[in-house]
Residue, then its C-alpha position, 0 to 999 in steps of 0.5 A: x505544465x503538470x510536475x507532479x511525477x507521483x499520485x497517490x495510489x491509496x491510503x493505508x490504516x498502519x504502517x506494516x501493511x503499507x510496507x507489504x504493499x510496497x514490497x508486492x508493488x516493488x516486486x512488481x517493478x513499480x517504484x514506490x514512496x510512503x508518507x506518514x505524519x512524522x509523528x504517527x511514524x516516529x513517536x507513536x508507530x502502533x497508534x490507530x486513527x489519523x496519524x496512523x495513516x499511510x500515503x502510498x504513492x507511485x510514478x504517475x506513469x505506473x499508475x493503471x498498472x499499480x491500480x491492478x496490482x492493487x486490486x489484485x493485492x486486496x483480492x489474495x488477501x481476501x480470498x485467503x483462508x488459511x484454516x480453510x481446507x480444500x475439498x478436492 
């Protein structure tokens, strides 16, 4: 039987991005829950490397509908440029 309620959505370099992006998922109605090494988080919470990795995880359940709001995530935060101007 399979307990496992939660799957790891992605891996995130720093902390400030991951709490964006369980802002735009809860938004979105997808519960989520962080894990970051107790030491990255508490002692050192502007390091980069392995401790500044952070777990995302949501609902199983959420999973296909979290994998979209994702992709959709990283494309806005691509394609926008905010020193660009618009040529209409």
């Amino acid at each position: 039987m399979d307990q496992l309620k939660w799957q790891l959505l992605v891996e995130i370099n720093n902390r400030f991005e991951a709490d964006l992006l369980k802002s735009y998922l809860e938004a979105e109605g997808i519960q989520v829950q962080l894990f970051q090494e107790g030491v990255g988080q508490d002692i050192y919470p502007g390091n980069i490397g392995p401790l500044a990795m952070v777990q995302v995880f949501v609902p199983k359940e959420k999973m296909e509908s979290a994998q979209n709001i994702l992709d959709s995530y990283k494309s806005a935060d691509v394609d926008s440029n905010p020193d660009e101007e618009s040529s209409d």
